[in-house]
ROTI-736036 format. One line per field, with one value per residue: residue in one letter; x, y, z of N, C-alpha, C, O in turn; residue number from 0. Coordinates in steps of 0.02 Angstrom, whole numbers. Layout:
<recs>
r c(A,...)
nx c(X,...)
ny c(Y,...)
nz c(Z,...)
cax c(X,...)
cay c(Y,...)
caz c(Z,...)
cx c(X,...)
cy c(Y,...)
cz c(Z,...)
ox c(X,...)
oy c(Y,...)
oz c(Z,...)
k c(NUM,...)
</recs>
This chain:
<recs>
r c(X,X,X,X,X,X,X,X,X,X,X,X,X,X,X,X,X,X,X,X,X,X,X,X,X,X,X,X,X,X,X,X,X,X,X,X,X,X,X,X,X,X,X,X,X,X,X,X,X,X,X,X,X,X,X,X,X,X,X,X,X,X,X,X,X,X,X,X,X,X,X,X,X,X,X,X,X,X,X,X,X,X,X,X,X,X,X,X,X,X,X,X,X,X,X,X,X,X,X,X,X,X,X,X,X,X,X,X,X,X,X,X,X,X,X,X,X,X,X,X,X,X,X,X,X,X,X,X,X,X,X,X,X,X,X,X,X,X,X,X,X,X,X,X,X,X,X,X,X,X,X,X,X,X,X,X,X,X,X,X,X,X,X,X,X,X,X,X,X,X,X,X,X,X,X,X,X,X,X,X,X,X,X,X,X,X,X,X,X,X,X,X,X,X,X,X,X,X,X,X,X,X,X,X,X,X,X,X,X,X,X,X,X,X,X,X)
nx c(180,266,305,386,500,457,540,662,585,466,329,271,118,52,-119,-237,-379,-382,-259,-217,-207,-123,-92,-39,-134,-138,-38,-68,-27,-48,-162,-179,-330,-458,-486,-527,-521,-523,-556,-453,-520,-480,-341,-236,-178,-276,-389,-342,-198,-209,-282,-179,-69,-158,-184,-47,-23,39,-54,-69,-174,-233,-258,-351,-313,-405,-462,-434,-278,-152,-70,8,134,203,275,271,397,494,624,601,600,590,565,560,468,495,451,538,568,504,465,513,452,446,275,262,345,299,254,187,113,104,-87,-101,-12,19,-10,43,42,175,205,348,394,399,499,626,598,605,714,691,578,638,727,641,599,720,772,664,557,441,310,303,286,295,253,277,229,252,229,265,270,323,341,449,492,604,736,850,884,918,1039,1069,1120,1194,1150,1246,1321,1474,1463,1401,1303,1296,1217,1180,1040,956,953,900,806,725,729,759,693,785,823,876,861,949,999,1154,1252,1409,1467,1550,1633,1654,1561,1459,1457,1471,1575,1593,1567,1457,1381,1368,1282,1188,1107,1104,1129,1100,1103,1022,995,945,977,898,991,963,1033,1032,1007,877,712,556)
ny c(-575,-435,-248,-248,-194,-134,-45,79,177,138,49,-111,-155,-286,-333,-392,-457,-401,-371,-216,-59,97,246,392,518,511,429,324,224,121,-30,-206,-313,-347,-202,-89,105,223,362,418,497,540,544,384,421,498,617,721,735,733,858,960,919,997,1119,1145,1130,1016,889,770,701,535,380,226,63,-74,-239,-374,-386,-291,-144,-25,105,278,425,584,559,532,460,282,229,52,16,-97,-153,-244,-243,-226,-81,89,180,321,458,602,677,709,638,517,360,265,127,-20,-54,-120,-76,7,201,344,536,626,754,851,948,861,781,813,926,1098,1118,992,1035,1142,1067,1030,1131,1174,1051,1062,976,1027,1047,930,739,588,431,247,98,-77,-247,-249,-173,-5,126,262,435,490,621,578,449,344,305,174,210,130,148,166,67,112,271,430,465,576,701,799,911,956,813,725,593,484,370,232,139,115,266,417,602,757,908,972,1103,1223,1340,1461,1611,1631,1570,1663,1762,1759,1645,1513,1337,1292,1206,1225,1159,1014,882,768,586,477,299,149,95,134,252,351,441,562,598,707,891,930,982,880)
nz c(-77,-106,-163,-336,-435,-583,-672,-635,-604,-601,-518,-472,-404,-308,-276,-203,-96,61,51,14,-77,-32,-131,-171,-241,-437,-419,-516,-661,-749,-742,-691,-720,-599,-519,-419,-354,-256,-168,9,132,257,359,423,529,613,654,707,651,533,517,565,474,355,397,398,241,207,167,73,-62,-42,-139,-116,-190,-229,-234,-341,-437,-533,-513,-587,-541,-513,-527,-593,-664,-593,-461,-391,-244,-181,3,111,244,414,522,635,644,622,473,405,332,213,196,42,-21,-29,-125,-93,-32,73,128,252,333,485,479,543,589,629,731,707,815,929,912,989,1003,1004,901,831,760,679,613,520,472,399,322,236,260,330,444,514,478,396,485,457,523,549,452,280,130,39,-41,-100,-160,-278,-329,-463,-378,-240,-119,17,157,295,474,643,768,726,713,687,535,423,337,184,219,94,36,98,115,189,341,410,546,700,745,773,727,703,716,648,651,592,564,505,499,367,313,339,265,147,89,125,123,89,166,279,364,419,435,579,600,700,808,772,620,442,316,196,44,-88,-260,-272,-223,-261,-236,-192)
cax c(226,246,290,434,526,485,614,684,545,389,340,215,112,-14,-162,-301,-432,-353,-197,-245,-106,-123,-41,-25,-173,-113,21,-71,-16,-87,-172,-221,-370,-521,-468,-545,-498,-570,-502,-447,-531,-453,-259,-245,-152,-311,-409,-285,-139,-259,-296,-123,-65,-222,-168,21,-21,74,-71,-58,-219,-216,-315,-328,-327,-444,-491,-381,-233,-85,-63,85,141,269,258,315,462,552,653,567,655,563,567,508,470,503,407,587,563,490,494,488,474,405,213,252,404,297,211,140,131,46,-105,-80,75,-5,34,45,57,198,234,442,437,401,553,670,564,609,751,642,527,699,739,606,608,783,762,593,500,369,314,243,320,256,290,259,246,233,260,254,314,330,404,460,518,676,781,908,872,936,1063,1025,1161,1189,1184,1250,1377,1514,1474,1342,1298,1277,1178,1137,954,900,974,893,756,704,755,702,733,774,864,858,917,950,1039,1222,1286,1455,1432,1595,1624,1663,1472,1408,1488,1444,1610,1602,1568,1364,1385,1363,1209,1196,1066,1157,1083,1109,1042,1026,917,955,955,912,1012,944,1071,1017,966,814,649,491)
cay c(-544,-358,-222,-254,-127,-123,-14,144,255,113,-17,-147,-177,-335,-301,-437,-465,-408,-331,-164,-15,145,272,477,519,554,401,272,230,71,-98,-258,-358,-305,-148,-13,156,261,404,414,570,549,510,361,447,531,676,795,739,751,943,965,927,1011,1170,1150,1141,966,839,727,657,460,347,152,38,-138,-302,-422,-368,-268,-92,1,157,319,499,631,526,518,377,260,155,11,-25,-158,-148,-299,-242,-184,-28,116,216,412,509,653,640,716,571,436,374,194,79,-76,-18,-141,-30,84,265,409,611,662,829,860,965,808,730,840,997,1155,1103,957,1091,1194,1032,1022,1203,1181,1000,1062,936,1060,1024,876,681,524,360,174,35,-140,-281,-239,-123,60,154,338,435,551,627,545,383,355,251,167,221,105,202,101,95,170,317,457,481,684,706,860,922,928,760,686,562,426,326,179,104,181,326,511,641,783,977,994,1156,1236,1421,1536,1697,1622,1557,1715,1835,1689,1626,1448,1275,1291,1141,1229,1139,960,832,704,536,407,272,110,79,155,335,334,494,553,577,791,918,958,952,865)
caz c(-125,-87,-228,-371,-470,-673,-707,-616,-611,-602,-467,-488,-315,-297,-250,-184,-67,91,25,-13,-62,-35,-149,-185,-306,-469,-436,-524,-723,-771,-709,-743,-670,-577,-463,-405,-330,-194,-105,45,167,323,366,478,585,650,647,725,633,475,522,566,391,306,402,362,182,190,160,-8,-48,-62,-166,-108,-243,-207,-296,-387,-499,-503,-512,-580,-512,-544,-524,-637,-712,-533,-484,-339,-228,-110,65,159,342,437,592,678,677,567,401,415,261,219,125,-42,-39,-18,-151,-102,35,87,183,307,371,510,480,604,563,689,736,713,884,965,917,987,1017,931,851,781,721,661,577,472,414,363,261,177,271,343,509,511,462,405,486,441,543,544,410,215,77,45,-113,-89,-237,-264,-374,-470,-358,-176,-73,68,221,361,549,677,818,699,708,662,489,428,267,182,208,36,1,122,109,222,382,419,617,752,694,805,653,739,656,670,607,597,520,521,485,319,295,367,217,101,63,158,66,90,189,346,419,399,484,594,599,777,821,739,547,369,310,119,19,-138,-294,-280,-179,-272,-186,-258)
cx c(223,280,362,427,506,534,630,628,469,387,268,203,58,-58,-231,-322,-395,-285,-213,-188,-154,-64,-80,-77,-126,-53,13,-64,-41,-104,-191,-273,-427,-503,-523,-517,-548,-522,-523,-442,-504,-399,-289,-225,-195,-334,-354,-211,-179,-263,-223,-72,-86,-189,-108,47,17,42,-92,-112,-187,-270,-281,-356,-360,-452,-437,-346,-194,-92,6,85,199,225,315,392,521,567,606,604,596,587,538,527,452,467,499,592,524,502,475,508,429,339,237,306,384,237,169,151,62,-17,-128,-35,16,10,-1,60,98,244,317,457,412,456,606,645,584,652,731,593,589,727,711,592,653,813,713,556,440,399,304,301,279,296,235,268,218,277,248,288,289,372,378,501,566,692,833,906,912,992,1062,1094,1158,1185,1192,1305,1452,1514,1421,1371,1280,1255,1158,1056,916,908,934,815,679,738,717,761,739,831,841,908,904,1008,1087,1246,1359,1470,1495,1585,1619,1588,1437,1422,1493,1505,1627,1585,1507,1350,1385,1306,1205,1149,1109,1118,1130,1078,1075,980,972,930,958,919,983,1010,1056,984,932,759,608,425)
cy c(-469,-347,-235,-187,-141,-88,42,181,213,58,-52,-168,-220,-306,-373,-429,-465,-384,-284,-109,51,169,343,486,527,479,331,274,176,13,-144,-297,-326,-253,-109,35,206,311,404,478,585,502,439,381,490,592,748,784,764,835,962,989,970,1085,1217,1157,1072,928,832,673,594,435,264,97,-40,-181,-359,-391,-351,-203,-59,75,191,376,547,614,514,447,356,220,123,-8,-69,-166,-223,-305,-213,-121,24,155,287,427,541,655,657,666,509,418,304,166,24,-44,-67,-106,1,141,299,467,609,733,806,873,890,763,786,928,1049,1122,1028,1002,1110,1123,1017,1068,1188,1124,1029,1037,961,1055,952,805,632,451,312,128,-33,-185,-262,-204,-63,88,217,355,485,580,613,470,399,301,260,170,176,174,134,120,119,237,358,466,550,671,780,856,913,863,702,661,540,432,310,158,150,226,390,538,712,842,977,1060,1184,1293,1440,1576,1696,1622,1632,1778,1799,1656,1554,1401,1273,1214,1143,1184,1070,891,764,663,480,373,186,86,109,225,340,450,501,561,665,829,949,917,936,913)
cz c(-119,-163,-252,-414,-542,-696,-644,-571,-594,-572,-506,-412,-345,-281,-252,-114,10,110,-27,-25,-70,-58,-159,-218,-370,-485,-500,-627,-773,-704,-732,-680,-647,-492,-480,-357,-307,-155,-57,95,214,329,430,544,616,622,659,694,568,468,525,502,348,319,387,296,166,170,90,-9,-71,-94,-135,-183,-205,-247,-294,-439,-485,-540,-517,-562,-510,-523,-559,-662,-651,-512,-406,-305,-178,-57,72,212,349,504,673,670,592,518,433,364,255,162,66,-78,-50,-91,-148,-57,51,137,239,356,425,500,511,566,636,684,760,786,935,950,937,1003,984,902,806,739,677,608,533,416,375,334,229,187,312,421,551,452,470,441,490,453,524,480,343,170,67,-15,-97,-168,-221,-323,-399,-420,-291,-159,-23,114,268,432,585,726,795,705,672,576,464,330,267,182,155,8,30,118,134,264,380,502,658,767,731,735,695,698,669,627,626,533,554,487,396,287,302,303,170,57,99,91,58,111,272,390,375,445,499,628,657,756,786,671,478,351,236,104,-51,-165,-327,-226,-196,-239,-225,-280)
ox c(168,287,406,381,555,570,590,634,420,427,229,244,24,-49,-260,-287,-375,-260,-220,-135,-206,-8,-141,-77,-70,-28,59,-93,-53,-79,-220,-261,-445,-508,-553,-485,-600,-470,-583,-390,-497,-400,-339,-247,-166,-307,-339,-167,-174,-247,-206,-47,-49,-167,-104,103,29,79,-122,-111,-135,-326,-222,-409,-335,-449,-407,-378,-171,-118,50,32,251,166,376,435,578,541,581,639,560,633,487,583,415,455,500,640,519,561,432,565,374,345,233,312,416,190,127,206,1,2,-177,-32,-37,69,-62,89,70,292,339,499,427,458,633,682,581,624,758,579,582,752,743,580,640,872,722,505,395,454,300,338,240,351,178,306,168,334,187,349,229,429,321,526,572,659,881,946,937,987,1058,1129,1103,1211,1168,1331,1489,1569,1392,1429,1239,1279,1135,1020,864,874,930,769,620,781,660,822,714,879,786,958,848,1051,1085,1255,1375,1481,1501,1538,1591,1564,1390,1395,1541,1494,1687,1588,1495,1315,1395,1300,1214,1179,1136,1081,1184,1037,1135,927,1033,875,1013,887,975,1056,1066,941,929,755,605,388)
oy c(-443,-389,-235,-147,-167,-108,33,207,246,14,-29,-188,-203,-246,-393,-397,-520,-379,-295,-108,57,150,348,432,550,470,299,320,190,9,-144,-307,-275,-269,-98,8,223,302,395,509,646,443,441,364,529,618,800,822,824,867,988,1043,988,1115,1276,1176,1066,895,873,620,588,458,245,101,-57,-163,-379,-369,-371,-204,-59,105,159,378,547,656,493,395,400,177,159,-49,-83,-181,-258,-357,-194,-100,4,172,301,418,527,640,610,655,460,454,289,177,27,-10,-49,-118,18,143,296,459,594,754,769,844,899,708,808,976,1043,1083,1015,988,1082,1143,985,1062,1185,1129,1016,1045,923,1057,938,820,621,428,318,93,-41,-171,-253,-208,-57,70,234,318,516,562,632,431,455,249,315,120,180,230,78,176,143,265,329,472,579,639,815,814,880,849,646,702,555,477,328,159,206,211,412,516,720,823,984,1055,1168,1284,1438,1584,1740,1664,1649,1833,1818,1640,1541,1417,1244,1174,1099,1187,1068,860,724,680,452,380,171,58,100,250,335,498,447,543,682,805,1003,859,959,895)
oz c(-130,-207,-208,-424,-570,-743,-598,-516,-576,-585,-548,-371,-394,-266,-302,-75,29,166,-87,7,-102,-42,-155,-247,-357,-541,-524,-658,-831,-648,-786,-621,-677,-433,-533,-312,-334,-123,-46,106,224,313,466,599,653,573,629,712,556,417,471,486,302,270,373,280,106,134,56,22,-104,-84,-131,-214,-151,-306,-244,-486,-431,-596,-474,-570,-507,-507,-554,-674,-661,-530,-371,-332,-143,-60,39,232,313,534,731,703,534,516,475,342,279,103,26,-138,-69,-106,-190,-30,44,185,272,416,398,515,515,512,689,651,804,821,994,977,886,1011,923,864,753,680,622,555,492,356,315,316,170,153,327,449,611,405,517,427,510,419,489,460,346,176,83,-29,-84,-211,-168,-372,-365,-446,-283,-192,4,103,294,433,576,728,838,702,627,556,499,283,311,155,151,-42,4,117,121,262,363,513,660,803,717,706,719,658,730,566,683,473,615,448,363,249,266,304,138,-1,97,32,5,80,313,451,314,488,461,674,647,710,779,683,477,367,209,126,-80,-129,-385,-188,-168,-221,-282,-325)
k c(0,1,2,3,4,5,6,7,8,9,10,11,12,13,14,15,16,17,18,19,20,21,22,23,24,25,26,27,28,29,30,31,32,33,34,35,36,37,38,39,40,41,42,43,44,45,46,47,48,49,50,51,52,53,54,55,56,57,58,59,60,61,62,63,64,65,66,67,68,69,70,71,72,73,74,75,76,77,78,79,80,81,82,83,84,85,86,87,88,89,90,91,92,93,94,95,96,97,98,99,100,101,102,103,104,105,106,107,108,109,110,111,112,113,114,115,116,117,118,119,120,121,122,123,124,125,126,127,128,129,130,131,132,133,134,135,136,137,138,139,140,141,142,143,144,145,146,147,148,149,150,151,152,153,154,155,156,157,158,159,160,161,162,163,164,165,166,167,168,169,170,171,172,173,174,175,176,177,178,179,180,181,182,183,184,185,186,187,188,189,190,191,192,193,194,195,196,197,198,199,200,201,202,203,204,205,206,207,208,209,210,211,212,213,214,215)
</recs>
């Protein structure tokens, strides 16, 4: 049984012998049953993605919750939505987005300029997502949080999808997001739509939008 929604803003994740969740510190609001909680010192994604982070100012400690029970979970009144990875392909969102996940999932720290090299770097400046991206593979569940709540975009052989930067979330699958801009003279003397620069999403998976372009 992976994690269900209580309302908006608060999931409920299982939690037994074996099925363990990692979430955000800070995310956890009640439980029932015999848990315990332990933080978590080192990313899985390694030592050098670990430093990486640490140095970027991006890393969000985690606590894992253990035992028998269920554990509810929220952060600062924001809305949450769940994934669930099916093992086709993976989640990318940025740490301070994520606030729970089975810790069965594997997760990786990957550097942006590796997807795309500077302008993966240049893409991250200019969403907010640092330098640095989480992803989540395998089978289980995952809740990221937003503002105002998210919908979930198809990508697919229609046609690319273009999302603004601060709106943007998640993908899940296999999804290249990559900067498109289109700056005239108009933008440059600040009379354009402020819609010049816009991340454009290939590929095939789901690109979740928040419902604002405030950051968390």
């Amino acid at each position: 049984m992976g994690f269900s929604a209580v309302n908006s803003k608060v999931i409920a994740a299982p939690v037994e012998p074996g099925r363990e969740v990692l979430a955000r510190r800070g995310a956890m609001l009640a439980y029932t049953g015999a848990v315990t909680f332990s933080p978590v010192h080192l990313g899985s994604g390694g030592i050098g993605g670990f430093a990486g982070r640490m140095v970027s100012g991006e890393q969000v400690p985690m606590m894992v919750a253990q035992g028998q029970g269920t554990v509810y979970y929220g952060y600062r009144g924001l809305y949450v939505t769940i994934i669930e990875l099916d093992g086709s392909g993976p989640l990318s969102v940025e740490a301070d987005r994520l606030l729970a996940h089975d810790a069965a999932l594997q997760s990786t720290v990957v550097f942006l300029g590796q997807q795309g090299g500077i302008r993966g770097a240049v893409r991250g400046a200019v969403s907010g997502q640092g330098l640095f991206t989480t992803q989540l593979h395998g089978y289980g569940s995952a809740a990221v949080v937003s503002h105002g709540g998210t919908i979930a975009v198809p990508v697919g052989p229609a046609g690319p999808v273009s999302v603004d930067p601060q709106a943007y979330v998640a993908h899940v699958g296999h999804v290249d997001v990559d900067i498109s801009a289109s700056v005239s003279w108009r933008d440059a003397v600040g009379r354009g739509s402020g819609e010049a620069i816009q991340l454009k999403c290939t590929g095939t998976g789901t690109v979740y939008v928040q419902a604002s372009e405030q950051k968390i």
